[in-house]
N, C-alpha and C positions, 0 to 999 in steps of 0.2 A: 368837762375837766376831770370829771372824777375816773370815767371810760381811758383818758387817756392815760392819766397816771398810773391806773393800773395795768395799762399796757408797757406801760415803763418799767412797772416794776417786775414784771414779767420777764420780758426782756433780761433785765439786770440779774434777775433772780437765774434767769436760765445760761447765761453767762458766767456766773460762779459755779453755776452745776457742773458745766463742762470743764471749767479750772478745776474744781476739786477731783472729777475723773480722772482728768489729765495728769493731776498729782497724783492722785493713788495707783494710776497706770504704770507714772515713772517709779514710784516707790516699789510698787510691785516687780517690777522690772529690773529695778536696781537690785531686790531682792533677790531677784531669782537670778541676777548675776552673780552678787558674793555668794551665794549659797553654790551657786557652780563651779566658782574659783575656788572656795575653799573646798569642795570636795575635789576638785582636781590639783590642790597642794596636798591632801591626804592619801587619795586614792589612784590618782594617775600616776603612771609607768616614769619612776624617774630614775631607776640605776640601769646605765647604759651599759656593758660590755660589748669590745670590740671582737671576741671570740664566739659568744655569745653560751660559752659556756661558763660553769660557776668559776667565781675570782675570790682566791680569800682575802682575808681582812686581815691585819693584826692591831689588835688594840695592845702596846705596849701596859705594864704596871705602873700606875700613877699617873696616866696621860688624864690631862685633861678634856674638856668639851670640845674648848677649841685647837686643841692637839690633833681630832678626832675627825672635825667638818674639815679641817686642814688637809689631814691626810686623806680623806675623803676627795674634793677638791682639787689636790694634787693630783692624784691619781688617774683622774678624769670618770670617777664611777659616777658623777650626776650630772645630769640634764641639769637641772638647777639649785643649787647649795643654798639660795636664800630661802627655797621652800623647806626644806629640810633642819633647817636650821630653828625656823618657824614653828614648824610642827612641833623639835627635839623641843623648844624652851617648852610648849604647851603641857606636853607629857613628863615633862622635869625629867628630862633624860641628866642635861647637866650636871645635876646633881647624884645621880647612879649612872657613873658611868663604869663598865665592868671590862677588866683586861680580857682578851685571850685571840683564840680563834674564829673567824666567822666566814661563810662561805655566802658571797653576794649572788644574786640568780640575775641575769636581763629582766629585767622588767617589774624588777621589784618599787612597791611603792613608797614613799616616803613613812607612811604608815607600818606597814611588813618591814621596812629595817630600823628605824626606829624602836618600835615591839622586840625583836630580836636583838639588840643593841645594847638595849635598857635593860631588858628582861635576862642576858648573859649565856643566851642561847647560841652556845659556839660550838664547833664542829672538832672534836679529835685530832689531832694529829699522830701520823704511822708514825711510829720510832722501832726500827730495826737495827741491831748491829750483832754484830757476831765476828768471830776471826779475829780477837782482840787480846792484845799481849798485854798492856799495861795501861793502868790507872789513866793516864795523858792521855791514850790512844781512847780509850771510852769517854772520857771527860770531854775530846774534842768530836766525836763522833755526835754525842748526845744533845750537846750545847746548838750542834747544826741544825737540830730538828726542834729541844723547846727553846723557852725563853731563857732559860739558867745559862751563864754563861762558864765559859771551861773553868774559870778559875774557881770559880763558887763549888760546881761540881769534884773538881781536884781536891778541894778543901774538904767537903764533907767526906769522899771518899778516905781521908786519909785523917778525919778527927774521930780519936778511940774513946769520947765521952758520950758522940753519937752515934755512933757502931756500936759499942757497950751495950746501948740500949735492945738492939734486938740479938746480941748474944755473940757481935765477931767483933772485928778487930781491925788494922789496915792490913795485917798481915794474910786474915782470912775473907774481907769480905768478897774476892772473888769468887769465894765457892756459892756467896749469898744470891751474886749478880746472872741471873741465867738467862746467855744468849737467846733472843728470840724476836718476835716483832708485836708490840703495841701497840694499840691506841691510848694514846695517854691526850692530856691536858696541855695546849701549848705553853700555856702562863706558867708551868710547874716549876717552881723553885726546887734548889739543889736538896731539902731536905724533903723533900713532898717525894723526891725524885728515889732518894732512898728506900724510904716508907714504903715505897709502893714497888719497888724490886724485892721488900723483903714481903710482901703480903704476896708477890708469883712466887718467891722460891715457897713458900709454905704451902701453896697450892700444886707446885710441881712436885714437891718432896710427899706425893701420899702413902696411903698406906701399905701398894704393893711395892711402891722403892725403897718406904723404907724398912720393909720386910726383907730386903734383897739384901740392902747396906747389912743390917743386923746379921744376916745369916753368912756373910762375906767378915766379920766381923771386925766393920767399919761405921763409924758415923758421916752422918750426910758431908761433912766437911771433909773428913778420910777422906771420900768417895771423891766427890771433886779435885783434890789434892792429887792424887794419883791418876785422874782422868785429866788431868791440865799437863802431866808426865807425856802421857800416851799421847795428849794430840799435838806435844812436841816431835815424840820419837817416829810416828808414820802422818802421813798427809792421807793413806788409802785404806778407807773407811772398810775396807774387806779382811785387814788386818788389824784394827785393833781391838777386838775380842781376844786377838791371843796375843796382844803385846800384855792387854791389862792381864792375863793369865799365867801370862808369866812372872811379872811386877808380885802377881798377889800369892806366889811359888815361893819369892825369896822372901817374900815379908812371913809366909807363916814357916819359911826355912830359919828366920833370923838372920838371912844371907844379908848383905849391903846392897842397896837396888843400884849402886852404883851405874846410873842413868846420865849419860853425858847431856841431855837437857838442862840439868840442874845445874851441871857446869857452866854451861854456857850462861843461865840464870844470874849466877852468881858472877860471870864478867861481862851482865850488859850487853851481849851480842849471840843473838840466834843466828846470826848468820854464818858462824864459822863453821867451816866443813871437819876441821881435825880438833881432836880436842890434846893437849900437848903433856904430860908428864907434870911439868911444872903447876897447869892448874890445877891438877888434882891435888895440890898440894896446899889451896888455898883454906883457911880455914874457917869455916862459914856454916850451919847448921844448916842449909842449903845444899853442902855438899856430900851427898850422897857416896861417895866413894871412900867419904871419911865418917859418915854415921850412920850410924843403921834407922831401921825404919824412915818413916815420908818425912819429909822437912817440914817448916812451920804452919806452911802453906800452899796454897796455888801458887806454879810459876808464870802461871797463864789463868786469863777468863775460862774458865773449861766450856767447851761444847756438850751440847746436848748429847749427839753421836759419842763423845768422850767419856760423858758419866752414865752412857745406856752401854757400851762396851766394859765397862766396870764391873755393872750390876749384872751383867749376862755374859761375865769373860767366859774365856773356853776353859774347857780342865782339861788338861795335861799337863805332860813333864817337863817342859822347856825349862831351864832358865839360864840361858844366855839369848842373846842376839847383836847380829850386827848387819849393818847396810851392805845389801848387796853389790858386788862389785861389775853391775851391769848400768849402776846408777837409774836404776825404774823404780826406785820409791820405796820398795820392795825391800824385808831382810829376809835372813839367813838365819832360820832357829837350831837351837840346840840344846841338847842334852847335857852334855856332856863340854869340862873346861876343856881340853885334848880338840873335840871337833871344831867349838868356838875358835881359840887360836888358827885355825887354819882357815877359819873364814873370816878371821879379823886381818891377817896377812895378806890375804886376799884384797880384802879392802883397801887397806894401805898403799898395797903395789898400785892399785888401779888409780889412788889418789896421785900417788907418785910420777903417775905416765902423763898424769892429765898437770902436773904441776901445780896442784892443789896442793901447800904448805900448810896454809892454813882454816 
């Protein structure tokens, strides 16, 4: 009896052996599945592109989490948005989540965008513009490229309590704004937008421009003011060193720069080709054919090529000119009022043929 009991108990004993294996086989198993899954909701390739080159992001201001896996989602940038989603609550993205820019790669993990997401690791955006006549025309340019939209932008450009602050005005901050091209901040608000056009112009404005301005005996706003004249009065960059050389003739002549851009300024339309008797008659501290020295301000963004033709006008005698009557861009300088008149008649007839009144 006692032999066989303890073959029994054998038995039975060796029967839970292999249960309990069997248990810790599946457990192990089971382990080493979730530990696979979860490192392939971390670490596996889940942002898709269909280019397969980098796609940006924009995380709007004040978007939420789920504003974010939304537009995510939408998009089609993931393989799967529940894993992502997963992840964001573990690392409490939800709760930082950061506006701007972000440039996604193929094969980014839930991990790598998440980190960069959270973390507010967003990529610049180019902001370029140049060739720009008015406030609206930059405000709309601008708006295309960051977050601020034209009207926020129109606003600050034209409030004199934050203009004040770095020293202009609405009348002068064109001279402030220098055409060129950025990397700035997508998410930039209209006043960040400002700030940071007056931190280039302080950098463009160094010490050898404004040894040049000084010795021209003009300030950096002068200089622009007159340089936004010139890249009214030629479009050909070979000429305006001695349009501004002539401008800067009548001004230490105390002549009237009387410059039909200003005119034109003063009615709202660059386009007209004759400028007429009667406008000259309007009265406007713009207009130049009724006051001496530059007007209050820019009538234009000035170009760069406009305030480097300033600082390095030509020296000579001109001071007159007028558009040549072959219509190539080109004027016709002069000495002398006697020669002018003969080259302004000139002009006139040619407008006249071509039926150009206005």
């Amino acid at each position: 009896m006692g032999l066989k009991q303890s073959t029994k108990r054998n038995k039975k004993n060796g029967r839970k052996l292999i249960i309990f294996f069997v248990v810790v086989s599946i457990v192990i198993a089971s382990g080493a599945w979730l530990a696979l899954s979860f490192q392939q909701k971390i670490f596996a390739p889940n942002v898709v592109l269909d280019s397969k080159k980098a796609e940006s992001f924009y995380v709007p201001t004040n978007t939420t989490f789920e504003d974010v896996s939304g537009l995510l989602e939408i998009s089609g940038f993931l393989k799967n948005t529940e894993s992502f989603v997963w992840l964001a609550k573990i690392k409490e993205y939800p709760e930082r989540v950061n506006p701007g820019h972000y440039l996604l790669r193929d094969g980014m993990s839930n991990n790598e965008l998440v980190n960069m997401l959270r973390g507010g690791l967003q990529t610049p955006v180019k902001l370029t513009f140049n060739n720009v006549r008015t406030s609206e025309e930059l405000a709309g340019k601008v708006a295309r490229i960051i977050e601020a939209d034209s009207s926020s932008l129109l606003k600050a450009l034209r409030d004199t309590s934050l203009l004040n602050q770095y020293g202009f005005s609405p009348a002068t901050v064109p001279a402030m704004i220098i055409p060129n091209t950025y990397e700035i901040w997508w998410n930039t608000d209209a006043e960040e937008f400002i700030a940071r056009m007056h931190r280039e112009y302080n950098q463009f404005w160094n010490e050898s421009r404004l040894e040049k301005a000084d010795k021209s005996g003009m300030t950096p706003t002068e200089v622009a003011t007159l340089a936004s004249i010139v890249d009214e009065e030629t479009v050909k960059s070979d000429e305006k060193a001695t349009v501004a050389g002539l401008y800067i003739n009548r001004l230490d002549k105390g002549i009237r720069l009387q410059a039909d851009p200003t005119i034109k300024f003063v009615l709202g339309d660059f386009t007209i080709n004759r400028v007429l008797s009667r406008d000259l008659e309007i009265d406007s501290p713009y207009n130049t054919y009724m006051y001496r020295g530059l007007p209050p301000g820019p009538i234009r963004f000035p170009s760069v090529s406009g305030i480097e033709a300033v600082l390095n006008h030509e020296d000579h005698d001109y001071l007159y000119m007028c558009a040549k009557d072959d219509f190539s861009g080109y004027h016709n300088f002069a000495k002398t009022l006697r020669q002018h008149n003969i080259n302004a008649a000139k002009y006139r007839r040619a407008l006249s043929q071509r039926r150009i009144w206005r």
